[in-house]
C-alpha positions, 0 to 999 in steps of 0.5 A, spaced: 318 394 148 316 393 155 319 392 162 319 384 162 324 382 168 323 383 175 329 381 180 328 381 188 334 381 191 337 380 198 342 387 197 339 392 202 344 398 200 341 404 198 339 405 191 341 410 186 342 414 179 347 410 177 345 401 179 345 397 173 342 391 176 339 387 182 346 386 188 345 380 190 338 376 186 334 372 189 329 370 184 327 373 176 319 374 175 316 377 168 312 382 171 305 385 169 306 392 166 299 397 167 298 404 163 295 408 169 295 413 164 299 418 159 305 418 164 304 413 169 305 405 169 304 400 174 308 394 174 306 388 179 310 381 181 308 376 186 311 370 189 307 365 190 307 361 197 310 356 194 317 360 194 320 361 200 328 365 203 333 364 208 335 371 207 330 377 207 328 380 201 330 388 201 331 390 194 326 389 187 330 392 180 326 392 174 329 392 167 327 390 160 331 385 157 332 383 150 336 379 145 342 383 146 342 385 153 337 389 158 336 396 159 336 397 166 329 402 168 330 402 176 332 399 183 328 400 189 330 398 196 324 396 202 324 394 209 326 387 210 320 382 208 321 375 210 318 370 205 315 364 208 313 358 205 306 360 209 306 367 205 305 371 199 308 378 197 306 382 191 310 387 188 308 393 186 311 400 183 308 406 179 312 409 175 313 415 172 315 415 165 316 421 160 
């Protein structure tokens, strides 16, 4: 099992322990997922230039989603980005696993 959803969000409330999902969705992508080395993943997402917001982006959540339901992995918060139809952004988190 893997991390295979990515949802950027508008929500721009601080992150925590206990978020269970992205606020307010703005777009799911499948992330690519990377073994850094025997704890550490790194999990990139891109929205193309073809995607474009009227709100800025301000959260990215990851989770791994099955046939029954998903497994949260966590919800991080960053400085508004505003997404054009003139630019691309790429999302990219290491994660720390045990």
């Amino acid at each position: 099992d893997n991390i295979n959803e990515m949802v950027i969000g508008f929500d721009s409330t601080p992150a925590t322990s206990s978020d269970g999902a992205a606020g307010r969705p703005a777009v799911t992508i499948t992330p690519t997922v990377r073994i850094m080395d025997n704890s550490t993943l790194l999990v990139e997402g891109s929205l193309p230039v073809s995607e474009e917001y009227n709100e800025t982006l301000k959260e990215v959540f990851i989770q791994l989603r099955g046939a029954t339901g998903f497994t949260p992995i966590s919800r991080h918060v960053f400085r508004p980005i505003k997404k054009t139809s003139t630019n691309e952004v790429i999302f990219q988190l290491v994660v720390e696993v045990k």
